[in-house]
Backbone as a chain_set.jsonl record, in Angstrom:
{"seq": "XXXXXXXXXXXXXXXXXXXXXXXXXXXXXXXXXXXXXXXXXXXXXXXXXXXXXXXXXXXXXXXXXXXXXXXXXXXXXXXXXXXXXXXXXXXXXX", "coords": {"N": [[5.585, -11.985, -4.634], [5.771, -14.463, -6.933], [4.064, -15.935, -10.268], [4.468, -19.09, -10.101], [5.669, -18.896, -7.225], [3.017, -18.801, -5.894], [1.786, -21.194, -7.284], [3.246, -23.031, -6.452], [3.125, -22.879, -3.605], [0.33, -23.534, -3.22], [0.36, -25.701, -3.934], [1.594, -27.245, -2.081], [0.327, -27.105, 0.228], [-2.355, -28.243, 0.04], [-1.592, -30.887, -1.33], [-2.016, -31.424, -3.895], [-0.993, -31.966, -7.386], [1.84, -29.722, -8.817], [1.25, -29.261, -11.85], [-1.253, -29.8, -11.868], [-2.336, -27.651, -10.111], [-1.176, -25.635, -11.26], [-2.719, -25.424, -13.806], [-5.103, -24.753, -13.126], [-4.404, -22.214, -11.832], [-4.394, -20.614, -13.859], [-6.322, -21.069, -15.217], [-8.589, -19.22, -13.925], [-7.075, -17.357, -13.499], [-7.601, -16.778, -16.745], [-10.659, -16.648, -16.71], [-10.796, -14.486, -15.072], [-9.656, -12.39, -16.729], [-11.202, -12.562, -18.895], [-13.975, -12.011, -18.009], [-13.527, -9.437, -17.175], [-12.412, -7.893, -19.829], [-15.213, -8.4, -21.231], [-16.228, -6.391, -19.506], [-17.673, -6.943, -17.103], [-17.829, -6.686, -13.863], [-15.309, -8.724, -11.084], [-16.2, -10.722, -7.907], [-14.838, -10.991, -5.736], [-15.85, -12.172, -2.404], [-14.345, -11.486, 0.581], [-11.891, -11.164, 0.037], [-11.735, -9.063, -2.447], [-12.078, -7.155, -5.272], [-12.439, -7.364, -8.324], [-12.248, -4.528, -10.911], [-13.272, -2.247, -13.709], [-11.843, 0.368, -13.792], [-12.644, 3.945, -15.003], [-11.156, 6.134, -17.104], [-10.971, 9.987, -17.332], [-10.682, 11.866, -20.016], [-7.848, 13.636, -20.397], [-5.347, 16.284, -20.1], [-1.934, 16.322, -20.831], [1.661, 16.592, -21.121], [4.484, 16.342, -23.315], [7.119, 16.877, -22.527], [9.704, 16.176, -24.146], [9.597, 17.846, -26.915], [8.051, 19.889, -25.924], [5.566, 20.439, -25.812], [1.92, 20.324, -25.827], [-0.801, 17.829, -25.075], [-3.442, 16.006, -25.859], [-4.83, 13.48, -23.665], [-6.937, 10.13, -24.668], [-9.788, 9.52, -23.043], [-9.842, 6.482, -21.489], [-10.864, 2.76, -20.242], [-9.531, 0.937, -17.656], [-7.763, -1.834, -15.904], [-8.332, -2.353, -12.359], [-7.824, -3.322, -8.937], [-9.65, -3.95, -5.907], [-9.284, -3.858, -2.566], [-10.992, -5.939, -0.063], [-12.621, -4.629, 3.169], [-12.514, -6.73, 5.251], [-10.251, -7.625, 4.461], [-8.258, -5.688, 3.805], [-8.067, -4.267, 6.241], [-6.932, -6.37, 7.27], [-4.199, -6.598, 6.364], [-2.997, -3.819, 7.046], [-2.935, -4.201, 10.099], [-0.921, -6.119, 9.949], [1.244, -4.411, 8.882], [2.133, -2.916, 11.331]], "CA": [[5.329, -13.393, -4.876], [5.376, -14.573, -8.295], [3.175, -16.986, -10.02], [5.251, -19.774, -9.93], [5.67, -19.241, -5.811], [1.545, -19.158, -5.789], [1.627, -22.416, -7.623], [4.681, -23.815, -5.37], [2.413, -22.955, -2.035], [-0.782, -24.043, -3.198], [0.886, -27.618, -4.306], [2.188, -27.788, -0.792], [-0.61, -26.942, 1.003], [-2.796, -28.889, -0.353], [-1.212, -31.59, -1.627], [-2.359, -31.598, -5.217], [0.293, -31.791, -7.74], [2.189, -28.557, -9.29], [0.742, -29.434, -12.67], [-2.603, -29.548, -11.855], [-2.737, -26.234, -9.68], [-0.708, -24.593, -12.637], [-3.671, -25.111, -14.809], [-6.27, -23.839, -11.813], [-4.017, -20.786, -11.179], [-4.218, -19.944, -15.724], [-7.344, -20.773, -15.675], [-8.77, -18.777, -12.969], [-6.466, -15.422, -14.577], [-8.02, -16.145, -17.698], [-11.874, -16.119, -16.312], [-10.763, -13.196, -14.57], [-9.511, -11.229, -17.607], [-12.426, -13.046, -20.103], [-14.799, -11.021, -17.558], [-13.387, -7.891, -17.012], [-12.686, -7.223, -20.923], [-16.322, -8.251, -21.189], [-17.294, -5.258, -19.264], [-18.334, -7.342, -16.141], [-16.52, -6.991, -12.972], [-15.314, -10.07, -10.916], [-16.208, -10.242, -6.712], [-14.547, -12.568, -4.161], [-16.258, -12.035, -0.793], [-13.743, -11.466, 1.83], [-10.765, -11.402, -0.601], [-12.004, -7.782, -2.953], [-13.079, -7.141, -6.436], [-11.384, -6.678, -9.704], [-13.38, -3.666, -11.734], [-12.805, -1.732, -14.584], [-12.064, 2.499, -13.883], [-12.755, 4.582, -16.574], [-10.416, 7.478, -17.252], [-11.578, 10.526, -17.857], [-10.052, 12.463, -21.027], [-7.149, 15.073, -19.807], [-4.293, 16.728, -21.254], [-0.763, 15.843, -20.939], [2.638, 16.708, -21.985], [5.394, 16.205, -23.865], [8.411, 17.631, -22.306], [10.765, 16.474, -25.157], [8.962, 18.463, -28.145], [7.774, 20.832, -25.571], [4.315, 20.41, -26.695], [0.355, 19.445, -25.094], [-1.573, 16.208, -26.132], [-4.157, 15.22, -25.774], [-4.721, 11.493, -23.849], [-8.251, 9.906, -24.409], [-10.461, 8.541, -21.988], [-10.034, 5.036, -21.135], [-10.718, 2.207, -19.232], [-8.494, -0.204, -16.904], [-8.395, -2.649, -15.12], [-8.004, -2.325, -11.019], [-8.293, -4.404, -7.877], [-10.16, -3.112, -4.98], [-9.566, -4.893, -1.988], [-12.412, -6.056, 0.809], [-12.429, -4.032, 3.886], [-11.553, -7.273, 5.856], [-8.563, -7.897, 4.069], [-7.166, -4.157, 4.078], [-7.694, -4.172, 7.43], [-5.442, -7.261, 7.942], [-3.156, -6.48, 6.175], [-3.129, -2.855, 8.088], [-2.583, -4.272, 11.278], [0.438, -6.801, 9.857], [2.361, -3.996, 8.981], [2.2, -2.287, 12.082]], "C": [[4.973, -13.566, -6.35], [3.973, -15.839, -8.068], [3.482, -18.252, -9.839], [5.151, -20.551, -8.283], [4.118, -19.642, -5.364], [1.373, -20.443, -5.64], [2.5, -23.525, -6.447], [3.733, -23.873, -3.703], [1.173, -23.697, -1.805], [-0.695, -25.693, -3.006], [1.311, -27.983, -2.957], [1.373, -27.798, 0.512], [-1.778, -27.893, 0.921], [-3.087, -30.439, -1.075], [-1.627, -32.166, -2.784], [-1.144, -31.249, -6.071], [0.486, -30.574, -8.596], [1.142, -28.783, -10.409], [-0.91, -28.958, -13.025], [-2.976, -27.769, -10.804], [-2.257, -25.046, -10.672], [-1.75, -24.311, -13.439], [-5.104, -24.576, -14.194], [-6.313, -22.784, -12.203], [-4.712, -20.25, -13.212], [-5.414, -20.083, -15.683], [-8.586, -19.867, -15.005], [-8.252, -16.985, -13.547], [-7.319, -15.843, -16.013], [-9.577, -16.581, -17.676], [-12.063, -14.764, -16.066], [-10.663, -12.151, -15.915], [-10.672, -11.473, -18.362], [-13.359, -11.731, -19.414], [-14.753, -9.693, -17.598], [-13.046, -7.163, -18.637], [-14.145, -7.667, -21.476], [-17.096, -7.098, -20.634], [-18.169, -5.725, -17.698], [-17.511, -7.575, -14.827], [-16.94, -8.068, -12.004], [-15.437, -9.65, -8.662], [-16.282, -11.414, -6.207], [-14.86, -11.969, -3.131], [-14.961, -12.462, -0.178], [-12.479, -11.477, 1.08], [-10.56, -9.219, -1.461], [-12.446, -8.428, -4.359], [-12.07, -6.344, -7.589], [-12.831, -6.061, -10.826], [-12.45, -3.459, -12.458], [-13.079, -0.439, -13.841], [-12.099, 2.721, -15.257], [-12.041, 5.834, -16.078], [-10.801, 8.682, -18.049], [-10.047, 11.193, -19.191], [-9.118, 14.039, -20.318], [-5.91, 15.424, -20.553], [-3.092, 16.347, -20.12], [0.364, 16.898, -21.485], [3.493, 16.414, -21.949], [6.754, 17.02, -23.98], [9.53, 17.557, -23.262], [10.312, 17.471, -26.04], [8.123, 19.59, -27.093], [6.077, 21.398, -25.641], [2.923, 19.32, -25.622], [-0.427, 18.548, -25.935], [-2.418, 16.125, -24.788], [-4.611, 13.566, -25.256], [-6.334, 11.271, -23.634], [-8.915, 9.37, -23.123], [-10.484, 7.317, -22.526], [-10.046, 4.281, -19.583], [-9.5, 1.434, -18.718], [-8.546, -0.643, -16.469], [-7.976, -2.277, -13.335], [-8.665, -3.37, -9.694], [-8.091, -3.49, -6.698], [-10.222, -4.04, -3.755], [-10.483, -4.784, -1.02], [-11.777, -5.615, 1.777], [-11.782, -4.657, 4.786], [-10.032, -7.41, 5.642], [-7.644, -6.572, 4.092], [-6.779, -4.089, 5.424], [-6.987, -5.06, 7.93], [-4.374, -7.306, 7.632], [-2.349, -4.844, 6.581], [-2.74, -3.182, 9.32], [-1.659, -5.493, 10.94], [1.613, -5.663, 9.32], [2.727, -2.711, 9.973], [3.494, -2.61, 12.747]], "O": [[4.065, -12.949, -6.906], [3.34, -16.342, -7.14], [2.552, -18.797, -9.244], [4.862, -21.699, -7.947], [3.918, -20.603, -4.621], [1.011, -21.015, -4.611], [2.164, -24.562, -5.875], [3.774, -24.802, -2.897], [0.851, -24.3, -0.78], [-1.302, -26.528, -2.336], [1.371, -29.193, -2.737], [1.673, -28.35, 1.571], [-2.124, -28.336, 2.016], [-4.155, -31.004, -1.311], [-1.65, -33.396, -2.827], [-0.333, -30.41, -5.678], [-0.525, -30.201, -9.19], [0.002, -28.513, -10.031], [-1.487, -28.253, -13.853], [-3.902, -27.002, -11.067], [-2.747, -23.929, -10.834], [-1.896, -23.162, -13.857], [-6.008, -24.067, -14.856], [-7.257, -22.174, -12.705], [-5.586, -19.391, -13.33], [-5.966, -19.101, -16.178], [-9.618, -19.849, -15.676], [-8.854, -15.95, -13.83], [-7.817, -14.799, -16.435], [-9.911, -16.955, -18.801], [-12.941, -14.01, -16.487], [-11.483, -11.249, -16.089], [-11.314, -10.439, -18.551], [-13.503, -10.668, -20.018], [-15.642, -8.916, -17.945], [-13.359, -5.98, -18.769], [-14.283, -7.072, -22.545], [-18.223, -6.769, -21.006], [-19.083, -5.046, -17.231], [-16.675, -8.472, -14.712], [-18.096, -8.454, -11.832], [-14.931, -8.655, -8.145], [-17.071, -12.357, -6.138], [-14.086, -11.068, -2.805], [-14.504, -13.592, -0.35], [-11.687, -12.044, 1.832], [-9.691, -8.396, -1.171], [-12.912, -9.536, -4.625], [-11.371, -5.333, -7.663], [-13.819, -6.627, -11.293], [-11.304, -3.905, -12.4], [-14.171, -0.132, -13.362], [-11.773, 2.076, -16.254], [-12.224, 6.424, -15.014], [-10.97, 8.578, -19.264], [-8.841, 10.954, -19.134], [-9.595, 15.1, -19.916], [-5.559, 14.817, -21.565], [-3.257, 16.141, -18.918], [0.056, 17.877, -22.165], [3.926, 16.059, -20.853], [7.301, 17.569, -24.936], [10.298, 18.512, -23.38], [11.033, 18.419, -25.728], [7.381, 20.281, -27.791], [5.631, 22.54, -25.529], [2.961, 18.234, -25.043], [-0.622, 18.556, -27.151], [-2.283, 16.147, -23.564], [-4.735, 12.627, -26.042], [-6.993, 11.89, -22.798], [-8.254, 8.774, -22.272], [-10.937, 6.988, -23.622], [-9.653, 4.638, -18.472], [-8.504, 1.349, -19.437], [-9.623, -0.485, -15.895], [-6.865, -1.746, -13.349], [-9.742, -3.964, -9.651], [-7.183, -2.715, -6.4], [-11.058, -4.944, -3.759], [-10.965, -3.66, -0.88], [-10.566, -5.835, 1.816], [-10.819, -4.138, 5.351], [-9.04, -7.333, 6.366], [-6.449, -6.564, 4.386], [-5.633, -3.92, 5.842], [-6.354, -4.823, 8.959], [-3.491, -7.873, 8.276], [-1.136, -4.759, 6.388], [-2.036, -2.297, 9.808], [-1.572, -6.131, 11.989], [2.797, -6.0, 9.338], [3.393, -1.739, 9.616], [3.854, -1.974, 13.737]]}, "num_chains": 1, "name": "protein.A"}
């Protein structure tokens, strides 16, 4: 589902016009990211939780040049979903 279809379902469900749920849906992703490159992760009850992992520092390589590197530790972003929702969506693709 793009974002587009999001916007397209919400507007129909609700009956608020595309326009205005377009600027919901953007503004809503960019709370979400504002927070999480702040360092503060974001938690919808009954939906899950967008954190940051941190990666630890491990080695790698470089099969063209044949050669080991080095990749640093970093973070990223990930979405963890709530136990209800795994589990329903667990028993829809049964």
């Amino acid at each position: 589902m793009t974002k587009a279809e999001i916007v397209n379902q919400i507007s129909e469900s609700t009956g608020v016009e595309k326009a205005a749920v377009q600027v919901t849906v953007e503004a809503f992703m960019k709370s979400v990211k504002d927070s999480l490159i702040a360092g503060d992760p974001v938690y919808l009850r009954g939906f899950g939780s967008f954190i940051i992992k941190k990666r630890a520092e491990k080695k790698g390589r470089n099969i063209s040049k044949n050669a080991t590197i080095v990749i640093p530790a970093h973070n990223i972003p990930a979405f963890k979903p709530a136990k209800s929702f795994q589990g329903q969506v667990k028993k829809s693709l049964k």
